[in-house]
N, CA, C and O atoms as a MOPAC input file, in Angstrom:
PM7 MOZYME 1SCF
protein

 N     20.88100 1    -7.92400 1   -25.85100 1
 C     20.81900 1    -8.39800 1   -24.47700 1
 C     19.55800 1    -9.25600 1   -24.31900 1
 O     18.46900 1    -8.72100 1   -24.53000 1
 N     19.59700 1   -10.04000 1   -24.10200 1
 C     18.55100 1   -11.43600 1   -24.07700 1
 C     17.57400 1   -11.07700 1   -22.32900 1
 O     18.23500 1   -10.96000 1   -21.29700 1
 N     16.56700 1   -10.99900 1   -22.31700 1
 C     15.47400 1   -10.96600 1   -21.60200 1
 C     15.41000 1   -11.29600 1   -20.60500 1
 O     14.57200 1   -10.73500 1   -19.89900 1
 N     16.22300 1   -12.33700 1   -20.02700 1
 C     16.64500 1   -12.85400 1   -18.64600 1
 C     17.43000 1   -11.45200 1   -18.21600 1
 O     16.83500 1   -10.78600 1   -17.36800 1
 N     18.51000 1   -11.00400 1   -18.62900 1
 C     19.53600 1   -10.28400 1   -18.53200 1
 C     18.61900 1    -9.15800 1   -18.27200 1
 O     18.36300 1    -8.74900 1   -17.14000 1
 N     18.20900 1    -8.74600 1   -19.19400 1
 C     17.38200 1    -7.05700 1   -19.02700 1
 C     16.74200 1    -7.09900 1   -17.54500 1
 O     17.02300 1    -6.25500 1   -16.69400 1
 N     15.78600 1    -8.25000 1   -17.31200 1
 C     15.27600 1    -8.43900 1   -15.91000 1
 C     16.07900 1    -8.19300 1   -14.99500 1
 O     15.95300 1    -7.16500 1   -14.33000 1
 N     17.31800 1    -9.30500 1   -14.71100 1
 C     17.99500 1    -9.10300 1   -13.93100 1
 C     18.52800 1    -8.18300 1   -13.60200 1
 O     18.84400 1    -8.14800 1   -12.41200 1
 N     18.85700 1    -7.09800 1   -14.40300 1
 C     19.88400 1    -5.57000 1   -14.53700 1
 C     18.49200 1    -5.37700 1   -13.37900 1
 O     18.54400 1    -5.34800 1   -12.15000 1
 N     17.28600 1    -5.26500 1   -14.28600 1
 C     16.15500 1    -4.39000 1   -13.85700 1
 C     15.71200 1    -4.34400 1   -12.56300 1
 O     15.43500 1    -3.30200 1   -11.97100 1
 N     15.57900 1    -6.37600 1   -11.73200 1
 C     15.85300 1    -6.15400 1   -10.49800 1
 C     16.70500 1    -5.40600 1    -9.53800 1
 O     16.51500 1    -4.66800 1    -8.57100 1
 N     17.80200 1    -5.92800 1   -10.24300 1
 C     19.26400 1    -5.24500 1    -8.89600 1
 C     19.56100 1    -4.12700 1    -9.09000 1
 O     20.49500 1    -3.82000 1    -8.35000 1
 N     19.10200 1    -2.95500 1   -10.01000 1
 C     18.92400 1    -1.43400 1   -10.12600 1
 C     17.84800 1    -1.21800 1    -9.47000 1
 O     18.00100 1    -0.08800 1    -9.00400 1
 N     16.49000 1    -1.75600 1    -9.03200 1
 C     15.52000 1    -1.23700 1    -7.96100 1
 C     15.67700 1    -1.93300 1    -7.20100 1
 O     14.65600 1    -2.61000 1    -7.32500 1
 N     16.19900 1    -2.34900 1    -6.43100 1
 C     15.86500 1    -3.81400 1    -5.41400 1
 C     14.96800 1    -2.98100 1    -4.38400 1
 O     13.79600 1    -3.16200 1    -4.05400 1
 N     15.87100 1    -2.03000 1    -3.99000 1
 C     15.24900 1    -1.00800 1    -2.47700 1
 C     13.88700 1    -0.38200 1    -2.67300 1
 O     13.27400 1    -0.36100 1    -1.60600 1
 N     13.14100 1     0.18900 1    -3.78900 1
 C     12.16600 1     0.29700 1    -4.48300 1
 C     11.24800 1    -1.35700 1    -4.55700 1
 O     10.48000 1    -1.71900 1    -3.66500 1
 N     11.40100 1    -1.76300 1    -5.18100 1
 C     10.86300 1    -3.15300 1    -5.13600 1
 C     10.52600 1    -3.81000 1    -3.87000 1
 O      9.54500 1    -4.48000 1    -3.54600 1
 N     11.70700 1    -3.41200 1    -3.15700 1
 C     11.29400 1    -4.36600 1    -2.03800 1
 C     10.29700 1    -3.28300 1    -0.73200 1
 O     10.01200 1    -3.72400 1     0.38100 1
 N     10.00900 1    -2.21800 1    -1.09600 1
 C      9.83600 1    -1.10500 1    -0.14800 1
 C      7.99200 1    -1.00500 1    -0.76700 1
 O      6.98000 1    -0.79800 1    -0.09600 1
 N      8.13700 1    -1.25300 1    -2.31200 1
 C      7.02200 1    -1.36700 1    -2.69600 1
 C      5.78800 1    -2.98100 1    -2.32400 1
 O      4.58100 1    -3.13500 1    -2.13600 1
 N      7.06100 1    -3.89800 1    -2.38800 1
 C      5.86600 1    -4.76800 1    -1.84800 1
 C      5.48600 1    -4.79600 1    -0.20300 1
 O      4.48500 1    -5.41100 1     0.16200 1
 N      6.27100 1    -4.15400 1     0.68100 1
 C      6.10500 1    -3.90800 1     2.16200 1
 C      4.73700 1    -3.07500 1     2.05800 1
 O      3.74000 1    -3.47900 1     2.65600 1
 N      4.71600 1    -2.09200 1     1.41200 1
 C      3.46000 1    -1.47800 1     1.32000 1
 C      2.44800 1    -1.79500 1     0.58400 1
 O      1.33300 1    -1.38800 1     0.91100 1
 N      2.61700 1    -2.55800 1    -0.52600 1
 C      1.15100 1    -3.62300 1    -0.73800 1
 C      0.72300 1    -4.16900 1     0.16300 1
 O     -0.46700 1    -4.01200 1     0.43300 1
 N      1.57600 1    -5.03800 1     0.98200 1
 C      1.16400 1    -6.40400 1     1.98300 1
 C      0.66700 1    -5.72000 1     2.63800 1
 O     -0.50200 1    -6.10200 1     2.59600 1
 N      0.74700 1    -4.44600 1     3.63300 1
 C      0.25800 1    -3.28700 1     4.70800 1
 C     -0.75500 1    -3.03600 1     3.95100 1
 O     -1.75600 1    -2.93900 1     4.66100 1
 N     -1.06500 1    -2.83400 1     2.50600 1
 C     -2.28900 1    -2.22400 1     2.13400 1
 C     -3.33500 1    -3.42300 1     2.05100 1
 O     -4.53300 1    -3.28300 1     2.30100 1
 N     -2.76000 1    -4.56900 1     1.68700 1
 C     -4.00000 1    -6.29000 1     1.32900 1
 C     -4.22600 1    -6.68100 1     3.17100 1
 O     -5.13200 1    -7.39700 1     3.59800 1
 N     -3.27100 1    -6.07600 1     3.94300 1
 C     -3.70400 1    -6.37800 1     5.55800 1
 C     -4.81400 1    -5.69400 1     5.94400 1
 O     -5.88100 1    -6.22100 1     6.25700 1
 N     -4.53900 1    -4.32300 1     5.92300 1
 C     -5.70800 1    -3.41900 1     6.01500 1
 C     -7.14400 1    -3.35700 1     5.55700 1
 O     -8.16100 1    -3.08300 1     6.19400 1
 N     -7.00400 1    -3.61800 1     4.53800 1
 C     -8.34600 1    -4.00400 1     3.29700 1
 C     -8.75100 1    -5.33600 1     4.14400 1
 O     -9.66500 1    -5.01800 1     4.90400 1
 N     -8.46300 1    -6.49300 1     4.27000 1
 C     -8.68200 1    -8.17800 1     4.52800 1
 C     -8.98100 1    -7.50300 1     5.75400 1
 O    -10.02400 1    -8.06500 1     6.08800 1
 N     -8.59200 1    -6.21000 1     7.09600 1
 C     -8.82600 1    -6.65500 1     7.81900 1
 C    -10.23900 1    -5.76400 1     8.36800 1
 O    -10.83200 1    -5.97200 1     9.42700 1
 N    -10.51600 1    -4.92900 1     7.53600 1
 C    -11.46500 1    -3.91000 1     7.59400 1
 C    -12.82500 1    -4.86900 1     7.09500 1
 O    -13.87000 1    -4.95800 1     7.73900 1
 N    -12.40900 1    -5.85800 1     5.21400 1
 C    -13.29900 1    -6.58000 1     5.47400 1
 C    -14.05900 1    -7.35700 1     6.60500 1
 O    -15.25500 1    -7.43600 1     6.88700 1
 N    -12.88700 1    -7.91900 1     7.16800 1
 C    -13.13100 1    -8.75900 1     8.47200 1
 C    -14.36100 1    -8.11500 1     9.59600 1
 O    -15.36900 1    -8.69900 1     9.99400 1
 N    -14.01500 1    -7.09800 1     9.84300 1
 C    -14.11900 1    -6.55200 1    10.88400 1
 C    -15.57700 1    -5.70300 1    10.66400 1
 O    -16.35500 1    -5.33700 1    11.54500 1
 N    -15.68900 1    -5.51000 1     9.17900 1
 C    -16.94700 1    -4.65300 1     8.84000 1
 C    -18.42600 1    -5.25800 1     9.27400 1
 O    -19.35000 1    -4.64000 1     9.80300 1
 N    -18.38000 1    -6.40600 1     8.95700 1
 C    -19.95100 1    -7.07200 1     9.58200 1
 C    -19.87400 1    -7.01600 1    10.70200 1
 O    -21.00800 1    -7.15000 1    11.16200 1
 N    -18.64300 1    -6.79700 1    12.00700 1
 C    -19.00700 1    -7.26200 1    12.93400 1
 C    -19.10500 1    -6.33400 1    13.66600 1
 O    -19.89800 1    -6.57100 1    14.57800 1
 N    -18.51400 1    -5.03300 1    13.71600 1
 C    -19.01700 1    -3.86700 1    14.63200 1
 C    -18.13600 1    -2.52100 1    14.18700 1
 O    -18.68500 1    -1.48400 1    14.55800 1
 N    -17.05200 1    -2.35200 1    13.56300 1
 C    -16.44400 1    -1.22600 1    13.13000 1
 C    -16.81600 1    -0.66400 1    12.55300 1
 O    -17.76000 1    -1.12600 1    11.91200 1
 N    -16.39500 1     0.82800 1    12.27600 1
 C    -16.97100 1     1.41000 1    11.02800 1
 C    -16.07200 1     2.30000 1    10.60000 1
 O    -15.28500 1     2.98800 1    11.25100 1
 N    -16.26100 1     2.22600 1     9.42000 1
 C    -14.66500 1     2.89300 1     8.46000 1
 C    -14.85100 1     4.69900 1     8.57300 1
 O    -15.94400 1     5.22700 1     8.77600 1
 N    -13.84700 1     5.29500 1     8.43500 1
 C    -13.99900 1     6.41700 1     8.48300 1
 C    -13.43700 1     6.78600 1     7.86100 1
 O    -12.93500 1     7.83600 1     8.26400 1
 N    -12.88000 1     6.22500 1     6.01000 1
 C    -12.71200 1     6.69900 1     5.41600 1
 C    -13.84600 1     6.78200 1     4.51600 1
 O    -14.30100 1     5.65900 1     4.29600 1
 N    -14.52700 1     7.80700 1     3.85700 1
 C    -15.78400 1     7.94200 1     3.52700 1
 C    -15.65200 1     7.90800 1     2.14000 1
 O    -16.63900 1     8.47900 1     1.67800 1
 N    -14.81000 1     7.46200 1     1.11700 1
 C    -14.64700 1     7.15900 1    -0.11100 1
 C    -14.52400 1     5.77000 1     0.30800 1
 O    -15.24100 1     5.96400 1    -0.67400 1
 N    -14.38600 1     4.64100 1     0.69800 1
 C    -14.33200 1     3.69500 1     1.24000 1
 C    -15.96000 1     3.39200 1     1.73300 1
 O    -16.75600 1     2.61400 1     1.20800 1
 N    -16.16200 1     4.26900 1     2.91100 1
 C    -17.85700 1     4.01600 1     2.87000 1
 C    -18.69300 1     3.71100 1     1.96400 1
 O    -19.59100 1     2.87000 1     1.97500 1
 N    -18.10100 1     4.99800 1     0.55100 1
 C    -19.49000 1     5.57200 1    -0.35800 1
 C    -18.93400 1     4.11000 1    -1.49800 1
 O    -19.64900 1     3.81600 1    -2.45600 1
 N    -17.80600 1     3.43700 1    -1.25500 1
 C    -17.09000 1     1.83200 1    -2.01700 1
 C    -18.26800 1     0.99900 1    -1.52400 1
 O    -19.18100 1     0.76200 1    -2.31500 1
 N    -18.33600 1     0.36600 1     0.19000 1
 C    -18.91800 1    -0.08400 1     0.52500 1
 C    -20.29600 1    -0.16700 1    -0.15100 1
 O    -20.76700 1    -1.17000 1    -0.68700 1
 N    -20.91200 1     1.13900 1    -0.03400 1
 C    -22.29400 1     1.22300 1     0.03100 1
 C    -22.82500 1     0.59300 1    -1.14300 1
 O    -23.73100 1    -0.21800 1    -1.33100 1
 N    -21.99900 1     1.20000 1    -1.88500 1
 C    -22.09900 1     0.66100 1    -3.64000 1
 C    -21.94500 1    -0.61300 1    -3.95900 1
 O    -22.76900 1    -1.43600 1    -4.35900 1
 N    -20.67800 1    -0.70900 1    -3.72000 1
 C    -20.20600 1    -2.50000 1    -4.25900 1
 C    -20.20200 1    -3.83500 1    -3.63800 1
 O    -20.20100 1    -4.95200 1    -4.15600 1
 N    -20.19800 1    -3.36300 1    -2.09400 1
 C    -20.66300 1    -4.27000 1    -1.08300 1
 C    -19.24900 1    -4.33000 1    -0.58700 1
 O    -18.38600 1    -3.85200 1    -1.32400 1
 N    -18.82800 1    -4.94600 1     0.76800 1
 C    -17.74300 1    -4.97700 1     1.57700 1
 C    -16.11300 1    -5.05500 1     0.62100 1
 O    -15.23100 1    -4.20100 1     0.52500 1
 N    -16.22200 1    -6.55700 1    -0.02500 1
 C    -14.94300 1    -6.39700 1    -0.75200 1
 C    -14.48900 1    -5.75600 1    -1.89100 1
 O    -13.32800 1    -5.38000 1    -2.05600 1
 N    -15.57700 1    -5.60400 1    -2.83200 1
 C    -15.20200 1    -4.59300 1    -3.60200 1
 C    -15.18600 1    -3.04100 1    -3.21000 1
 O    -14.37500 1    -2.32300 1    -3.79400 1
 N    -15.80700 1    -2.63900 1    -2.51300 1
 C    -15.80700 1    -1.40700 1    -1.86400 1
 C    -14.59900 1    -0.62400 1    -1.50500 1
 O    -14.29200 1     0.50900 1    -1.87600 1
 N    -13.75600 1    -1.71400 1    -0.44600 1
 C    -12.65800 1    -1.67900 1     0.16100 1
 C    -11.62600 1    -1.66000 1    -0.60100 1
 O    -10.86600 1    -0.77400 1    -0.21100 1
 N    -11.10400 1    -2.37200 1    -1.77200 1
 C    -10.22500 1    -3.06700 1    -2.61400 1
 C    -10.06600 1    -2.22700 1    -3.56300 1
 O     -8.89400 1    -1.85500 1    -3.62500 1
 N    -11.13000 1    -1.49600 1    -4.78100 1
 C    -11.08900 1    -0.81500 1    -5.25600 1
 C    -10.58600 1     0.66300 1    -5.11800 1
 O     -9.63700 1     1.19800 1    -5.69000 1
 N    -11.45700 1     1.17600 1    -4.22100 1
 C    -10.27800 1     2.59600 1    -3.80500 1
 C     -9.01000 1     1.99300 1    -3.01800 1
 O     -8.31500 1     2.92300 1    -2.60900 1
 N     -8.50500 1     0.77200 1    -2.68700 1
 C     -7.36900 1     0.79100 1    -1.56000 1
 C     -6.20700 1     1.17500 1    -3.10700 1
 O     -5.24100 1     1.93100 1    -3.21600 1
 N     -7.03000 1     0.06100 1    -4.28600 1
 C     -5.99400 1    -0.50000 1    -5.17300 1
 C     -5.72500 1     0.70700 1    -6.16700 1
 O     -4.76600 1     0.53200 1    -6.91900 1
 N     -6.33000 1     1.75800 1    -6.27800 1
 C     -6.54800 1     3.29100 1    -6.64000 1
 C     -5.16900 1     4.00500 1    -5.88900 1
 O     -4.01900 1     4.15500 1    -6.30300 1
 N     -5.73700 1     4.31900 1    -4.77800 1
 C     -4.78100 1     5.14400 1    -4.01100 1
 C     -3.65500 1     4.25600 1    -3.61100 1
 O     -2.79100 1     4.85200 1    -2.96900 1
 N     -3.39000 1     2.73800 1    -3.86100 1
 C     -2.03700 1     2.48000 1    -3.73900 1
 C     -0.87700 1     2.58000 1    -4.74100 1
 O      0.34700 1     2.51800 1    -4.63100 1
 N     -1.84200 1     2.77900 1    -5.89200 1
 C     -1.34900 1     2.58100 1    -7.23100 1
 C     -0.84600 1     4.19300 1    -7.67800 1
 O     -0.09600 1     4.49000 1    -8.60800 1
 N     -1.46800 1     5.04500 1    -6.76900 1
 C     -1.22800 1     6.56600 1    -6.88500 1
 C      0.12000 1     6.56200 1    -5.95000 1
 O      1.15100 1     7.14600 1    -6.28700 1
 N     -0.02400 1     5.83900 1    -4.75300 1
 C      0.91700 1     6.15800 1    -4.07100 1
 C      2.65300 1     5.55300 1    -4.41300 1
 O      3.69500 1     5.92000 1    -3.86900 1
 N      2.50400 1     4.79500 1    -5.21500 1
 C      3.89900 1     3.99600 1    -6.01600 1
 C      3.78400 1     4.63100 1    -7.03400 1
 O      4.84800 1     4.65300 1    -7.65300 1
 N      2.74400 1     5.33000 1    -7.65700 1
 C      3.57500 1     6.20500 1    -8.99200 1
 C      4.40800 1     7.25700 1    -8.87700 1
 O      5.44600 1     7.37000 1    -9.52800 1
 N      3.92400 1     8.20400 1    -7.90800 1
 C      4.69900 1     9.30600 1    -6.88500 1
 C      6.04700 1     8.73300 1    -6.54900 1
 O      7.08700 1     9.38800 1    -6.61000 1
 N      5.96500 1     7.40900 1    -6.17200 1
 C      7.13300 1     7.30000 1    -5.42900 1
 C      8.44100 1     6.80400 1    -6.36800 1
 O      9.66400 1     6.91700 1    -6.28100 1
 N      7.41500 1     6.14000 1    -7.39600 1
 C      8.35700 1     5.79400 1    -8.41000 1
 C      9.07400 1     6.71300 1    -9.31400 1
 O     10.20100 1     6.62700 1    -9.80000 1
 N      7.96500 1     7.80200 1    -9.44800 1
 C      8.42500 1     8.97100 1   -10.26900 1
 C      9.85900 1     9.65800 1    -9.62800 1
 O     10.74900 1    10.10000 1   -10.35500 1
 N      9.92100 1     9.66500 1    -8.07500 1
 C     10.92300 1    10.24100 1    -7.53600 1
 C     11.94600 1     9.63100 1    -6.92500 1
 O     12.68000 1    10.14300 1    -6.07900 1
 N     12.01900 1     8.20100 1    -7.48000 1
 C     12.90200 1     7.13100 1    -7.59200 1
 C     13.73800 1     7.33700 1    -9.41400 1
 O     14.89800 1     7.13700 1    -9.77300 1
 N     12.97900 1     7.62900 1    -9.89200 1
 C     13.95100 1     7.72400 1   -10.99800 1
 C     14.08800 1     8.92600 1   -11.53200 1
 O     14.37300 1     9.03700 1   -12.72400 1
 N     13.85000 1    10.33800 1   -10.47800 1
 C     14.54500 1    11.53100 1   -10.35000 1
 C     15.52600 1    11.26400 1    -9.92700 1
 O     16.50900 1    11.69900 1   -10.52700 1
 N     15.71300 1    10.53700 1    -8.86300 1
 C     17.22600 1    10.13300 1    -7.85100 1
 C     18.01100 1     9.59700 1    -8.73800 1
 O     19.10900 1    10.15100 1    -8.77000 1
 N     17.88800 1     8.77200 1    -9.44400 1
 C     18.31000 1     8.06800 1   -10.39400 1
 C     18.93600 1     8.96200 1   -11.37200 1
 O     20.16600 1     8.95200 1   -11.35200 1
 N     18.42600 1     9.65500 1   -12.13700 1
 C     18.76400 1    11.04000 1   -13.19900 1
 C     19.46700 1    11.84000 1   -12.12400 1
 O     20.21500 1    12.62000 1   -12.71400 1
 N     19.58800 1    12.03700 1   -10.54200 1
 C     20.56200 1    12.96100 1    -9.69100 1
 C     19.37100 1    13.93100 1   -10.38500 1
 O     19.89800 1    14.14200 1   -11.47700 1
 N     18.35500 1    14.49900 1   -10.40900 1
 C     17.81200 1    15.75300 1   -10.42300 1
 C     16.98200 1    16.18500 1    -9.09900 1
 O     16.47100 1    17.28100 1    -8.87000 1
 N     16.99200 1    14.77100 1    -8.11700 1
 C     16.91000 1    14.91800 1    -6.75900 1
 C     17.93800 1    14.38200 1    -5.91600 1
 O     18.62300 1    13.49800 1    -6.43000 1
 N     18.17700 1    14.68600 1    -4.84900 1
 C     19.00200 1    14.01500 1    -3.95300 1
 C     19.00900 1    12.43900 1    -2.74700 1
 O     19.70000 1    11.46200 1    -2.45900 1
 N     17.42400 1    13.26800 1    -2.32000 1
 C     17.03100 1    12.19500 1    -1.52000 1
 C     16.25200 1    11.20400 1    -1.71100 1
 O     15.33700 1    11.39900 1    -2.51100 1
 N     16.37000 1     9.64400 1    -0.96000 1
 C     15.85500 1     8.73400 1    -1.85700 1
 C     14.53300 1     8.49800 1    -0.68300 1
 O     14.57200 1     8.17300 1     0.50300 1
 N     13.44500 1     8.80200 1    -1.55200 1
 C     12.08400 1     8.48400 1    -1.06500 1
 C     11.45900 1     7.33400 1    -0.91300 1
 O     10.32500 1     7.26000 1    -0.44000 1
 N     12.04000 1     6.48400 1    -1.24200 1
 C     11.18100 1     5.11600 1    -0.69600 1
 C     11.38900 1     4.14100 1     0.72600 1
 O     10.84300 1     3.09700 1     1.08200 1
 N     12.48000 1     5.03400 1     1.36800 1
 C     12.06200 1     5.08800 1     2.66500 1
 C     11.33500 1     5.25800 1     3.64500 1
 O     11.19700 1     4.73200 1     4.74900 1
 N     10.74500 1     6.32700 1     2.91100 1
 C      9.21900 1     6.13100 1     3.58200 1
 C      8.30400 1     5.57000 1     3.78900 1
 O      7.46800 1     5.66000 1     4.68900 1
 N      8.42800 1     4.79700 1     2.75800 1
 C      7.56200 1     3.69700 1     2.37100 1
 C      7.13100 1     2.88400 1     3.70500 1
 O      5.94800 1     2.77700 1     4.03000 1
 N      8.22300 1     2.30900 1     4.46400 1
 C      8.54800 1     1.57700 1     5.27600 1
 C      7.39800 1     2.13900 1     6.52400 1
 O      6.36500 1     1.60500 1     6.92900 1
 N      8.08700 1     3.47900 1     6.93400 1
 C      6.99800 1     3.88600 1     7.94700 1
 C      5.52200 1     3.87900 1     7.39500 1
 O      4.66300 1     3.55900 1     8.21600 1
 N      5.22900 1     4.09700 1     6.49400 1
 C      3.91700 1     4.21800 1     6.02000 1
 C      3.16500 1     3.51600 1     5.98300 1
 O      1.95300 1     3.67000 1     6.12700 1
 N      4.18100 1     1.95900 1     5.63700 1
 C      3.50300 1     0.98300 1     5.46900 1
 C      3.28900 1     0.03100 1     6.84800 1
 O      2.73000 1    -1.06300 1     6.92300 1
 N      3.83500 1     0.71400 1     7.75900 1
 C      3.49600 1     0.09100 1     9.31400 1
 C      2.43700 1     1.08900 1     9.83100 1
 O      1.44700 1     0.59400 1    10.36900 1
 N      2.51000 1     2.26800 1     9.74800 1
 C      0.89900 1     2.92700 1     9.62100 1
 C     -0.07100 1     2.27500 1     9.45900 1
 O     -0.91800 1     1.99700 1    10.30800 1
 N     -0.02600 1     1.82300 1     7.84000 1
 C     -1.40300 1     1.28000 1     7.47100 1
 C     -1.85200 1     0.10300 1     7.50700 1
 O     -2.95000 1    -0.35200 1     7.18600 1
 N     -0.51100 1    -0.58800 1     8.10900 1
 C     -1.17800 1    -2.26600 1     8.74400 1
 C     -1.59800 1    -2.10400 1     9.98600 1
 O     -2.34200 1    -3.00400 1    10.37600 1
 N     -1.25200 1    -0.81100 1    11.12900 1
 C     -1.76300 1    -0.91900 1    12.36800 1
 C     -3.49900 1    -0.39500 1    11.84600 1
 O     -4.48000 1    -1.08100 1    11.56100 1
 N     -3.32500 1     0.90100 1    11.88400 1
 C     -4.43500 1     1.30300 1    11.74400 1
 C     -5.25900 1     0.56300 1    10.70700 1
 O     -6.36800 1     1.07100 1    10.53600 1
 N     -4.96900 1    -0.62600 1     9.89300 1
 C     -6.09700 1    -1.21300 1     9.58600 1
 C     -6.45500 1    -2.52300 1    10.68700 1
 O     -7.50800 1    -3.16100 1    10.69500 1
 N     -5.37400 1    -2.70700 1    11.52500 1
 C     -5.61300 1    -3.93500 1    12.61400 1
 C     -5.96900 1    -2.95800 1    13.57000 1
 O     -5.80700 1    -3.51000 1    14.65900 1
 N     -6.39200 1    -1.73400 1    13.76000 1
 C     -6.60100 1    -1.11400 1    14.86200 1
 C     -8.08900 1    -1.61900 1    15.76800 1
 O     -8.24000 1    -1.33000 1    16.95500 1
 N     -8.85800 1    -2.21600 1    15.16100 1
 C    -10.11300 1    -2.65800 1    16.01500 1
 C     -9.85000 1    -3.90900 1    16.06300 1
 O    -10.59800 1    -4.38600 1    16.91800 1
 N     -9.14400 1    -4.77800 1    15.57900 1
 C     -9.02100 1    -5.99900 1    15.98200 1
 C     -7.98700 1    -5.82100 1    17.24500 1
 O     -8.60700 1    -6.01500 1    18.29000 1
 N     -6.41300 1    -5.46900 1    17.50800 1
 C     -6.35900 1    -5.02100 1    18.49200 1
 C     -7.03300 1    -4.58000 1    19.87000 1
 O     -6.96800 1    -5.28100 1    20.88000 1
 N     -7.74600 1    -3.23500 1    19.80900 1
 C     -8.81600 1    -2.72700 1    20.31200 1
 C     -9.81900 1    -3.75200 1    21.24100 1
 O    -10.01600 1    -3.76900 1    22.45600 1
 N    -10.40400 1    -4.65400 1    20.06600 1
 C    -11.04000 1    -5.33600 1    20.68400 1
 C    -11.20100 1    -6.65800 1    21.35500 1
 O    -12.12300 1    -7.09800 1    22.04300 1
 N     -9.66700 1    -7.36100 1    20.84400 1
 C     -9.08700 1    -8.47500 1    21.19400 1
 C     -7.75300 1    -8.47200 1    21.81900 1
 O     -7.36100 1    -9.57700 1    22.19400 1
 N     -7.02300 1    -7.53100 1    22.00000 1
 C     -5.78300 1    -7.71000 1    22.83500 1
 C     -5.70900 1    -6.54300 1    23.76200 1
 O     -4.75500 1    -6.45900 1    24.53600 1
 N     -6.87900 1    -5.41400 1    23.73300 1
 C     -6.62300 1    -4.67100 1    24.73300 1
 C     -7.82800 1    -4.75100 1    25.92500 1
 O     -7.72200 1    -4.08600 1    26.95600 1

């Protein structure tokens, strides 16, 4: 089976995965871009592994590094129980969640820009 082919199988067997996974990157590079944003100018993070990022590496690496940690934790989990579903050794398909989660973490990372510009 020639390499184009393998891909293609490979897309259209995850599409819903794939596409659930990049909804929650973009929510996670919003959050990060917008916390950078927002950090010189008066917010302050209250995630304190994120702080102790900051303190260390300075605003963008600070932020980016644990986001790209715990996002990368959070698609292995999800992937792992994407291809339980797959094997039927689970039933329900978890990357639905994704979706809510990932509108979570684009508000609450736009939550002071909001806050301080549209309310």
């Amino acid at each position: 089976m020639p390499l184009i082919k393998k891909i293609e199988n490979f897309l259209n067997e995850n599409k819903s995965f794939i596409t659930a996974s990049a909804v929650y990157v973009s929510a996670s590079v919003i959050d990060g871009v917008s916390t950078i944003i927002g950090y010189p100018i008066e917010i302050r993070e209250i995630n304190p592994i994120i702080n102790l990022g900051i303190k260390n590496f300075g605003p963008e690496l600070g932020v980016f590094i644990p986001k790209i940690i715990f996002a990368g934790g959070v698609l292995t989990i999800f992937r792992y129980a994407d291809l339980k579903h797959k094997e039927r050794k689970i039933k329900e398909k978890y990357e639905c969640l994704l979706y809510p989660y990932s509108a979570l973490t684009a508000v609450t990372g736009l939550s002071w820009f909001i806050e301080k510009y549209l309310v």
